[in-house]
C-alpha positions as CSV (number, residue, x, y, z in Angstrom):
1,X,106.8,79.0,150.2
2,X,104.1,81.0,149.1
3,X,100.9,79.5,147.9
4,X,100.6,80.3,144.2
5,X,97.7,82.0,143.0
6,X,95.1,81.5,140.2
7,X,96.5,82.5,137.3
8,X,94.0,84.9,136.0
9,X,92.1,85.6,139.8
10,X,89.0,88.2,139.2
11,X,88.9,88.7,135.7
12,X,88.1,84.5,135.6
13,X,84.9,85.1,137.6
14,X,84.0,88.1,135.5
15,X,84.8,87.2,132.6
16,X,83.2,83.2,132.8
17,X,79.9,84.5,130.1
18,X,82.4,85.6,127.8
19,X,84.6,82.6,128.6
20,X,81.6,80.0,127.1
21,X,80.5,82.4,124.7
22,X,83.9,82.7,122.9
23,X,84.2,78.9,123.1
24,X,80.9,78.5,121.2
25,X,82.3,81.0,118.4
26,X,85.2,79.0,118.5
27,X,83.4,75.7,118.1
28,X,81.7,77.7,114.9
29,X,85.0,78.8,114.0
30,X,85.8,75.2,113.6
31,X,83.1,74.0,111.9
32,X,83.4,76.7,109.0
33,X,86.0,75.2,106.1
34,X,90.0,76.5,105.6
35,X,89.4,80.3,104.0
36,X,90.9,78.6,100.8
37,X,87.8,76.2,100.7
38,X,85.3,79.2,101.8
39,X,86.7,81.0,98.9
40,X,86.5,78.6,96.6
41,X,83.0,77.9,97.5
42,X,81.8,82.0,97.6
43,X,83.2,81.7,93.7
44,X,81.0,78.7,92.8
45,X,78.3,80.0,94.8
46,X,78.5,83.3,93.4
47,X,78.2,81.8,89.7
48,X,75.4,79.6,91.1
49,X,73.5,82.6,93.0
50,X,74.1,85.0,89.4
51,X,72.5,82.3,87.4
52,X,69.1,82.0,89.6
53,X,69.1,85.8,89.9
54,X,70.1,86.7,86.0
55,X,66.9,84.2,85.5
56,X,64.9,86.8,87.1
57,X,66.2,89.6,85.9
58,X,67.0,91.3,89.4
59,X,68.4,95.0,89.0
60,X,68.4,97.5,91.3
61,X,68.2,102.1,90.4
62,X,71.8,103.0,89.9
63,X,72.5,106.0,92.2
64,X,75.4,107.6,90.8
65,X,74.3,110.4,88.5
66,X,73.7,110.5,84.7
67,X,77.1,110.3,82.6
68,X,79.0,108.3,85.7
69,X,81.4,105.7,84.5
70,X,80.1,102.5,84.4
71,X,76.4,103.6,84.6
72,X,74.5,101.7,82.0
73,X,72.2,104.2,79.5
74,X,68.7,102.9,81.1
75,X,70.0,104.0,85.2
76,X,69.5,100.1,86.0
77,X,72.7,97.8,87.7
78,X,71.0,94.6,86.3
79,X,72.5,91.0,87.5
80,X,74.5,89.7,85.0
81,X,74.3,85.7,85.1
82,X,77.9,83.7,84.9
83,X,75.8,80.3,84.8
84,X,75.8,80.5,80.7
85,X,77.9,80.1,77.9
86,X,79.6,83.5,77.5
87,X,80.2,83.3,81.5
88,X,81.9,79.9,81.1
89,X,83.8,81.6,78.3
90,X,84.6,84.0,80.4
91,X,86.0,82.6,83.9
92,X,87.5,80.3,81.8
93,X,90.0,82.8,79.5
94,X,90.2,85.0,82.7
95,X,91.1,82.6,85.1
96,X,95.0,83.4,85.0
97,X,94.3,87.4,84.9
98,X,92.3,87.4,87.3
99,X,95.0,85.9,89.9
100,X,97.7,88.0,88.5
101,X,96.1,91.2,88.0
102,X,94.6,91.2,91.7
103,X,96.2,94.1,93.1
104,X,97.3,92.8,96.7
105,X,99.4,89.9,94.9
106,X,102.0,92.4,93.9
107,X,102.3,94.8,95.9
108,X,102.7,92.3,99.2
109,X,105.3,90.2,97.1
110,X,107.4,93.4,96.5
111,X,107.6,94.7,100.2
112,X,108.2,91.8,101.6
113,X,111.2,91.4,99.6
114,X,112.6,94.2,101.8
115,X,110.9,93.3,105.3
116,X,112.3,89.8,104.6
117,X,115.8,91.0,104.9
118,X,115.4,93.1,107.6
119,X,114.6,90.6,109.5
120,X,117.2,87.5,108.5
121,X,119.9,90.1,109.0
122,X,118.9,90.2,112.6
123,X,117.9,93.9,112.3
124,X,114.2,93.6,113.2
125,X,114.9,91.4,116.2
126,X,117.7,93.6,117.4
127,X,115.3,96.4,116.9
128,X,113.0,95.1,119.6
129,X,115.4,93.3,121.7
130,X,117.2,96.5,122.1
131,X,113.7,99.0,122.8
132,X,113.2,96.6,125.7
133,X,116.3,95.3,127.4
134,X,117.3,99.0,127.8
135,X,113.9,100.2,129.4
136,X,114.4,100.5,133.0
137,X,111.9,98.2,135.4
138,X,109.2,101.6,135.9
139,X,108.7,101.8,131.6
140,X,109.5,98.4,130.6
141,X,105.6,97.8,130.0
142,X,105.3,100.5,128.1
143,X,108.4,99.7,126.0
144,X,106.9,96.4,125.7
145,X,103.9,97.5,124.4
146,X,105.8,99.7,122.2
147,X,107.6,97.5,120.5
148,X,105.4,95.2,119.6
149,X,102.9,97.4,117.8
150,X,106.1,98.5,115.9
151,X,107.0,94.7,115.0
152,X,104.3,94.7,113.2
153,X,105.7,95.8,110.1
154,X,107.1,92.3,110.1
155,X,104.1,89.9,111.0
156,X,105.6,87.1,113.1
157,X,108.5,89.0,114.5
158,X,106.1,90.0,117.9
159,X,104.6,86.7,118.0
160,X,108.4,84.8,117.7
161,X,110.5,87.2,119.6
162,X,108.8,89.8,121.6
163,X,106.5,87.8,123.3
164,X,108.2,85.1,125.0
165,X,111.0,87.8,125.3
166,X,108.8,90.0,127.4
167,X,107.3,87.3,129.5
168,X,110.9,86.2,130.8
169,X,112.0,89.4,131.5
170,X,108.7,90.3,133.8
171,X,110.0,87.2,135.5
172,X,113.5,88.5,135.8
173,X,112.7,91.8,137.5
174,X,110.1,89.5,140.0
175,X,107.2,90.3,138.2
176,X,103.9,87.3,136.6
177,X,105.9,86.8,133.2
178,X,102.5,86.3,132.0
179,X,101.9,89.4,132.8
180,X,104.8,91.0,130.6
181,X,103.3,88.0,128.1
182,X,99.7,90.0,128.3
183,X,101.3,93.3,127.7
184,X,103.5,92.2,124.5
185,X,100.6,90.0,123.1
186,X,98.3,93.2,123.0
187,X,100.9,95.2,121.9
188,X,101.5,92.9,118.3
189,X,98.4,91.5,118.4
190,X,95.6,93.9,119.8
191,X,97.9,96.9,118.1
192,X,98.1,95.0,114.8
193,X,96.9,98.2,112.8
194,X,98.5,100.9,114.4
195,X,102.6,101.2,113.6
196,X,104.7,104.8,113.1
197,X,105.9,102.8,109.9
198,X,103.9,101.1,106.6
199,X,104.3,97.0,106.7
200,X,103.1,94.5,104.5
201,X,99.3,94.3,105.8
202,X,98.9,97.7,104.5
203,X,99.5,96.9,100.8
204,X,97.5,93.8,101.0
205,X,95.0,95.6,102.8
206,X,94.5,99.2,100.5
207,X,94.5,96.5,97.5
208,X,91.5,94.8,98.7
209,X,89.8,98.3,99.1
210,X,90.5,99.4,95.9
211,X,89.4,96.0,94.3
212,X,85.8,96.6,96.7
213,X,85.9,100.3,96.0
214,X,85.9,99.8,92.1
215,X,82.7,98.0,91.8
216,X,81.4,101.1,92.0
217,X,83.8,103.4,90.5
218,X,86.2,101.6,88.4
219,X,88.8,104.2,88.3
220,X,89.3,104.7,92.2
221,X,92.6,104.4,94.0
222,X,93.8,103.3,97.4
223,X,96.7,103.6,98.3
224,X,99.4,101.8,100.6
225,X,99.3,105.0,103.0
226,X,95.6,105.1,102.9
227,X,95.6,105.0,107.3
228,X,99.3,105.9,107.7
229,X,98.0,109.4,109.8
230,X,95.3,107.5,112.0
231,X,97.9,104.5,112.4
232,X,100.7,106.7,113.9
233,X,98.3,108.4,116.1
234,X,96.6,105.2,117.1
235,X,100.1,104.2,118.1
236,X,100.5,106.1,120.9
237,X,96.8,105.8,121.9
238,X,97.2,101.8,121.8
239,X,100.6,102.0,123.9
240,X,98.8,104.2,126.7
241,X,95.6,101.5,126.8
242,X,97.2,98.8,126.8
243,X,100.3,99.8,129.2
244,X,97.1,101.0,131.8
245,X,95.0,98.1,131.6
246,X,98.5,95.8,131.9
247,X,99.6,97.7,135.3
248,X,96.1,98.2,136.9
249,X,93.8,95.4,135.8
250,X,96.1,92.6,134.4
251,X,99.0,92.4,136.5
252,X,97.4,93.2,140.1
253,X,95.0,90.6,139.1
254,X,97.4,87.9,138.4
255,X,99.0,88.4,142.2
256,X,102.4,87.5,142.9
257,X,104.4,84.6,141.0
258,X,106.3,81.6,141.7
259,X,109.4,81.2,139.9
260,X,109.5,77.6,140.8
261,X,107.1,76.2,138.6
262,X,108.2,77.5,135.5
263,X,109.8,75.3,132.7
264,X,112.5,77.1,131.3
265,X,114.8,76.2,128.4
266,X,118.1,77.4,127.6
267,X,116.9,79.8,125.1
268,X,114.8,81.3,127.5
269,X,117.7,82.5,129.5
270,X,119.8,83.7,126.4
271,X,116.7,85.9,125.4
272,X,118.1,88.0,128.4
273,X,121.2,88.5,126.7
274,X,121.8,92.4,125.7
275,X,123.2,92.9,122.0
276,X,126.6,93.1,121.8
277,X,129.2,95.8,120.6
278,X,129.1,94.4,117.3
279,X,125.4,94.4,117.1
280,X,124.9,97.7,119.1
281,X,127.4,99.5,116.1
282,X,125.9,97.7,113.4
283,X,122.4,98.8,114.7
284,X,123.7,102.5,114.9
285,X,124.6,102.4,111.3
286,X,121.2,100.6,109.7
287,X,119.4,103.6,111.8
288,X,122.2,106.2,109.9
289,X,121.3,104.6,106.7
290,X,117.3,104.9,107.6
291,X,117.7,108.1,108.2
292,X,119.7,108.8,105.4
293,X,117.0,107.0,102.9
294,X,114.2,109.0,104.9
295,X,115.9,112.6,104.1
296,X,116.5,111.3,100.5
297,X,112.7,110.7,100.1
298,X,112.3,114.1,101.6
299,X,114.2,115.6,99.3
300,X,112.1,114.1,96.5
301,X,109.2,115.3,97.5
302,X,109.1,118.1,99.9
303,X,109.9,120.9,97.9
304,X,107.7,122.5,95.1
305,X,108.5,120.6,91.9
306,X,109.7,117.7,93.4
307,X,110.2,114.3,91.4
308,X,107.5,112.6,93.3
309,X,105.2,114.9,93.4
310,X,102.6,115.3,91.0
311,X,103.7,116.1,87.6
312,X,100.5,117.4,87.0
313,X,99.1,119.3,89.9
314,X,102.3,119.6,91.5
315,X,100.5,118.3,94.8
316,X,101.6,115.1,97.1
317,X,97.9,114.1,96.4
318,X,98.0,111.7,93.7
319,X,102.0,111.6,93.2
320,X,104.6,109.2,92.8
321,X,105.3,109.1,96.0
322,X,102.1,107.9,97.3
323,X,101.2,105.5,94.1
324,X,104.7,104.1,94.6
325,X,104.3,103.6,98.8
326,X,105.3,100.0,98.0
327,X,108.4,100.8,96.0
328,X,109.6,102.7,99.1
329,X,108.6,100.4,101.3
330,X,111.0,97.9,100.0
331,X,114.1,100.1,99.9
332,X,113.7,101.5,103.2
333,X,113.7,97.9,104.6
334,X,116.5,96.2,102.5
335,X,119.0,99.0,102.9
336,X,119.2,99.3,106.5
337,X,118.8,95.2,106.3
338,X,121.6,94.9,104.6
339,X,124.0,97.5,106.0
340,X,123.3,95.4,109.5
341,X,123.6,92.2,108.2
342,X,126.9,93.3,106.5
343,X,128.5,94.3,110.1
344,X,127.5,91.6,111.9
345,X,128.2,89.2,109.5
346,X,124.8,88.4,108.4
347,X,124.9,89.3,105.4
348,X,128.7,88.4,103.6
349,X,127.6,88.5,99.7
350,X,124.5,89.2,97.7
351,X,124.0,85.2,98.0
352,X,122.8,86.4,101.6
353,X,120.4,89.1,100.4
354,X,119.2,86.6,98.0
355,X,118.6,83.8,100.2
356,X,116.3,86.0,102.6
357,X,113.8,87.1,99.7
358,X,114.0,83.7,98.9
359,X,113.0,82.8,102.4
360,X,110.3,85.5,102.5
361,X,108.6,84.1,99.2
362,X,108.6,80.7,100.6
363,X,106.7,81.7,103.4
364,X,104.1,82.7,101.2
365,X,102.8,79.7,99.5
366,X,99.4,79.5,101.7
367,X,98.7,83.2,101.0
368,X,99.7,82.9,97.1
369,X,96.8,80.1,96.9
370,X,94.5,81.7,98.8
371,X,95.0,84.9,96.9
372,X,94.0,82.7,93.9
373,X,90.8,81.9,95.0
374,X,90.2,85.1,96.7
375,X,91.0,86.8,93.1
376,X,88.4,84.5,91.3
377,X,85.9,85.2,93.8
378,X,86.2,89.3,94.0
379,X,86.4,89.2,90.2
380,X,82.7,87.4,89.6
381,X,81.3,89.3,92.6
382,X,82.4,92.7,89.8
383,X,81.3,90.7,87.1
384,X,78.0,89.9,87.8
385,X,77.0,92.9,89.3
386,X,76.2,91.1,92.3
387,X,78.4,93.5,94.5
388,X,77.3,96.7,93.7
389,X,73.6,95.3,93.9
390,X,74.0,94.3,97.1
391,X,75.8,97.8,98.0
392,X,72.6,99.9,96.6
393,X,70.4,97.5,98.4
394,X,72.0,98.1,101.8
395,X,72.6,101.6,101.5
396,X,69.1,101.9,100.6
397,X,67.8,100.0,103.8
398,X,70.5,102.1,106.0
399,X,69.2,105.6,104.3
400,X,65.5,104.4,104.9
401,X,66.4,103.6,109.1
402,X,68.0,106.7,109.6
403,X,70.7,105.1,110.2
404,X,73.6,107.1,107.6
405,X,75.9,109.0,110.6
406,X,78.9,108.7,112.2
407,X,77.1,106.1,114.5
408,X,76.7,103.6,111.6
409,X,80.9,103.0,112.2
410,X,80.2,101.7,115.4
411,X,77.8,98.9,114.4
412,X,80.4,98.5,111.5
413,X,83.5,98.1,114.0
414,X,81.6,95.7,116.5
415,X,80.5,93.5,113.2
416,X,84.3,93.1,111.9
417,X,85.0,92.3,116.1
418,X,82.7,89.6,116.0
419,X,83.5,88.6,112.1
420,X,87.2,88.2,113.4
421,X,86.3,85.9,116.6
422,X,85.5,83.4,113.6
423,X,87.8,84.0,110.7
424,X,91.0,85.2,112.1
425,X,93.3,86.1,109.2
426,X,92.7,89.9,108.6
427,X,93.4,89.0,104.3
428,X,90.8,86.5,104.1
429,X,88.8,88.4,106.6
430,X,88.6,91.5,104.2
431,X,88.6,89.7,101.2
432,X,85.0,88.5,102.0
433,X,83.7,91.3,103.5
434,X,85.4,94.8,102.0
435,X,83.2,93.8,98.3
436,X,80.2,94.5,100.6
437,X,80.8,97.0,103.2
438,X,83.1,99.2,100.9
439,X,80.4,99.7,98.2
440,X,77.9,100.1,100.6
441,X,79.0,102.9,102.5
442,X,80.4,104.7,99.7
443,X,77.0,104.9,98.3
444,X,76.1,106.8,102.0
445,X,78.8,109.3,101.4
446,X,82.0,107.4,103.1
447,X,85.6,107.0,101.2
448,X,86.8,103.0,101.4
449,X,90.0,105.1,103.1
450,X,87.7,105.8,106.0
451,X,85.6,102.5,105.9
452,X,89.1,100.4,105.5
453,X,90.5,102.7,109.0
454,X,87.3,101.7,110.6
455,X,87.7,98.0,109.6
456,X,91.1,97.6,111.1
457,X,90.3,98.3,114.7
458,X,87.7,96.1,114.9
459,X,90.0,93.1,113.3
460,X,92.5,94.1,115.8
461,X,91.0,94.6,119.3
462,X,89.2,91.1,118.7
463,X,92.5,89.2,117.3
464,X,93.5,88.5,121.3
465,X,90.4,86.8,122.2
466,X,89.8,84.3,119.5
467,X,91.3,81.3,119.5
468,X,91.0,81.1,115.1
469,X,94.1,84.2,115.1
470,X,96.6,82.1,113.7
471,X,99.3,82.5,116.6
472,X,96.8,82.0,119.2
473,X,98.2,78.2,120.2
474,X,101.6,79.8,120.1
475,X,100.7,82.0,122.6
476,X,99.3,79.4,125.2
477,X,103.1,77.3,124.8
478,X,104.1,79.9,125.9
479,X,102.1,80.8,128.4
480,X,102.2,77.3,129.7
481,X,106.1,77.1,130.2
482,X,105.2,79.7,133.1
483,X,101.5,78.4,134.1
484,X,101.4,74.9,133.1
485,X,97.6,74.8,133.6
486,X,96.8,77.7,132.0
487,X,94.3,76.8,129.2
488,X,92.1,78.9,126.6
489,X,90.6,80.3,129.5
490,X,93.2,81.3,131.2
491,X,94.4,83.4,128.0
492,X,90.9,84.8,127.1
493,X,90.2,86.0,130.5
494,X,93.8,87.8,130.7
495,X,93.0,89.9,127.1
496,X,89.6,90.4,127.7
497,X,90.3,93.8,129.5
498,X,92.3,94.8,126.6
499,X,90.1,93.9,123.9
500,X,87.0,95.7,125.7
501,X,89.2,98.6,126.1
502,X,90.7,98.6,122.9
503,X,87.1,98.4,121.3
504,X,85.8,101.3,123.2
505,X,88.7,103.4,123.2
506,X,90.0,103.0,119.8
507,X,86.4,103.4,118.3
508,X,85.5,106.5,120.6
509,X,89.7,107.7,118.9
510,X,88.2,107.1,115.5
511,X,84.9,108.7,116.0
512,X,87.2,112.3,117.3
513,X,89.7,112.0,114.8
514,X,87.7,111.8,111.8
515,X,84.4,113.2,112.5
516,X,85.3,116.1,115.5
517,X,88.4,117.3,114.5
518,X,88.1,116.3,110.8
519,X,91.6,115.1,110.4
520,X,92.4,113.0,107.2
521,X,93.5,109.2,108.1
522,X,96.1,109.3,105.6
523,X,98.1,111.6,103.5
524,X,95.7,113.3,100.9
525,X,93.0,111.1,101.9
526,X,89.1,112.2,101.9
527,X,86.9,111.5,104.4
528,X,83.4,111.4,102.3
529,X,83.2,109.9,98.9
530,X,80.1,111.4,96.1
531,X,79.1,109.1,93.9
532,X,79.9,109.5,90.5
């Protein structure tokens, strides 16, 4: 029997200063409240902080030009204090509006109303069962990959399926499942913002830009397609890194694998099973019915005139179709959801269809209350001015280093890496950063479409390293049934090639896409933003 080797070989001994550095952030990570508490105490701190500086009367030059909405008649953004009795008055009648008015809230509730019964049909599972269990042994990494970048459209579906999926067919073609584990977890994981399809991150996502962006100017929109163009190229880009760092660097170092220590269940084994002729026909006949719906949206706005087109301008930019993302978004995942679930069986009566957006709210309840919070805290950042004081005083510092280029993304990227090592949910992430970043850099000259594009691959080539991504001790289980002493290390030390590569790569993709070739990141999107 051959002597089984260490389960993560050279990139252990590489990789050890990382190794004890990322346990430090994660001891940090630890230490720092649940995001609902952090929230909750940015909101009281925020009131506390606008009270001391209100005292002072702190204001800052505003920047945008004479006649701009929202620019006060003396050119000063002066603190407004909350510690008073108007600004008790106020949190206090605004407390529900706030919460329901936030912009995310909606729109995530709504798609995932669709993208919840896609996937209890069975559709989104048969999706990615079916894009690897037919890829033949030379691209099955690259399927792997693949498909879990595009099971992000439905959060948990990579994490659930595709990952312990891929791991056990690695080990059925003789290969380290952990390396097929690897490829799958930097495909849904490391990939998490690049997809050929709109999901429910990017809703939640453009709303928290727009809610950043209009603190300095309160009529600016973001919509749900803000990154659709960079995401579909970043697609492909993602599935070549990560299927090349996987065969070369990942697997070899890994070595060969022996099957006998593995602890397998039976639902290991069934994962192996291919979809059957019901499944394959009702599968044929939810992708008919996409492509059906996509033809029909075509048809509503491709030709001159078009119903969801501007009415005004008669352009895409600012139409219907764009504004309403979300709207589609739904359809185009509970029709084909509901035509498979109907032909397998799924799916018998609208009770069904029902009973999975019923399920897909109920998963919700931690993000509904930390929306809450997240909604009181955005909304006093806006109200006392603090926001847009801190975004003048940044740019200001940024414009007097120099420092107002295309380069300024790359410190931007590597600080939302870092951000994400400690507070692994991209929403709350966002949430506490995008009302200082997004203001910021718009004062330089950037749109929060291009800012937002920039945040996302930072959040993502980190989420594979930190142990605070929510699925992280999911991901050792199952790394364990193959390894039983693999530990954090073990898991860190396996991504780290990916997440390097991913940062570098993805960053340097960025940099040529918007700034060489001066391709928009999303339909009708601007790259630069003028003040005012």
């Amino acid at each position: 029997m051959a002597q089984e080797p260490s389960a993560t070989g050279d990139i252990t001994t590489q990789s050890n200063r990382m190794i004890r550095f990322l346990k430090v952030v994660e001891a940090l990570g630890n230490a720092l409240p649940h995001p609902v508490t952090l929230f909750a105490l940015f909101a009281v701190g925020v009131v506390v902080l606008s009270g001391i500086m209100g005292w002072f009367d702190v204001s800052v030059v505003d920047p945008r030009p004479l006649g701009a909405k929202g620019r006060a008649d003396n050119g000063l953004i002066e603190v407004v204090s909350l510690l008073n009795a108007d600004g008790f008055r106020k949190i206090v009648l605004n407390l529900v509006t706030n919460f329901t008015s936030f912009v995310p809230l909606g729109t995530v509730l709504v798609a995932l109303l669709g993208v919840g019964v896609a996937e209890r049909s069975g559709l989104l599972t048969a999706i990615i069962r079916s894009i690897v269990l037919n890829a033949s042994p030379k691209t099955v990494t690259v399927a792997i990959v693949f498909a879990g970048i595009i099971s992000n459209t439905a959060s948990e579906m990579g994490y659930v399926v595709l990952i312990p999926l891929a791991a056990i067919v690695y080990m059925s073609l003789g290969r380290h499942p952990l390396a097929g584990l690897a490829a799958a977890f930097a495909g849904v994981s490391g990939g998490y913002s690049a997809n050929l399809l709109l999901g429910t991150v990017d809703p939640l996502l453009a709303g928290i830009t727009e809610e950043a962006a209009r603190l300095i100017d309160p009529d600016y929109a973001v919509d749900a397609s803000a990154n659709w163009f960079f995401m579909i190229g970043s697609t492909f880009l993602i599935t070549l890194v990560a299927s090349f760092v996987s065969l070369k660097i990942v697997e070899p170092s890994l070595g060969p694998y022996d099957p006998s220590k593995a602890e397998l269940s039976e639902d290991d084994s069934k994962r192996l099973e291919p979809l059957n002729a019901q499944e394959s026909k009702a599968l044929k006949a939810a992708g008919l019915a996409a492509l059906l719906l996509v033809i029909g949206v075509a048809l509503l706005v491709v030709p001159e005139g078009a119903v969801l087109r501007n009415p005004e301008t008669g352009l895409v930019k600012g139409s219907p179709f764009l504004k309403g993302i979300v709207a589609l978004i739904f359809v185009f995942f509970l029709v084909p959801g509901v035509v498979y679930g109907r032909l397998t069986g799924t799916m018998r009566s609208d009770r069904d269809v029902i009973d999975a957006m019923a399920h897909a709210m109920s998963t919700l309840g931690l993000y509904i209350v930390l929306v809450f919070f997240a909604a009181q805290f955005v909304k006093y950042f806006a109200w006392t001015n603090l926001g847009a004081v801190t975004a003048v005083t940044g740019a200001t510092f940024l414009q007097n280093i120099g420092l107002t280029g295309p380069m300024l993304f790359m410190f931007f990227i590597l600080i939302c890496g870092f951000i994400n090592l400690m507070l692994g949910s991209a929403s709350a992430q966002w949430a506490v950063t995008a009302p200082i970043f997004v203001p910021m850099l718009m004062l330089i000259g950037y749109s929060p479409e291009v800012i937002q594009a920039a945040y996302r691959i930072g959040d993502s080539s980190t989420n594979i390293i930190t142990p605070m991504m929510s699925y992280f001790g999911l991901i050792m289980a199952f790394a364990a049934r193959y390894v039983p002493k693999a530990g954090i290390g073990t898991l860190i030390a396996m991504m780290l090639p990916y997440s390097v590569a991913f940062l570098v790569l993805w960053s340097s993709f960025f940099f040529v896409w918007v700034f060489l070739l001066g391709l928009p990141v999303g339909p009708s999107t601007p790259t630069y933003y003028t003040p005012g």
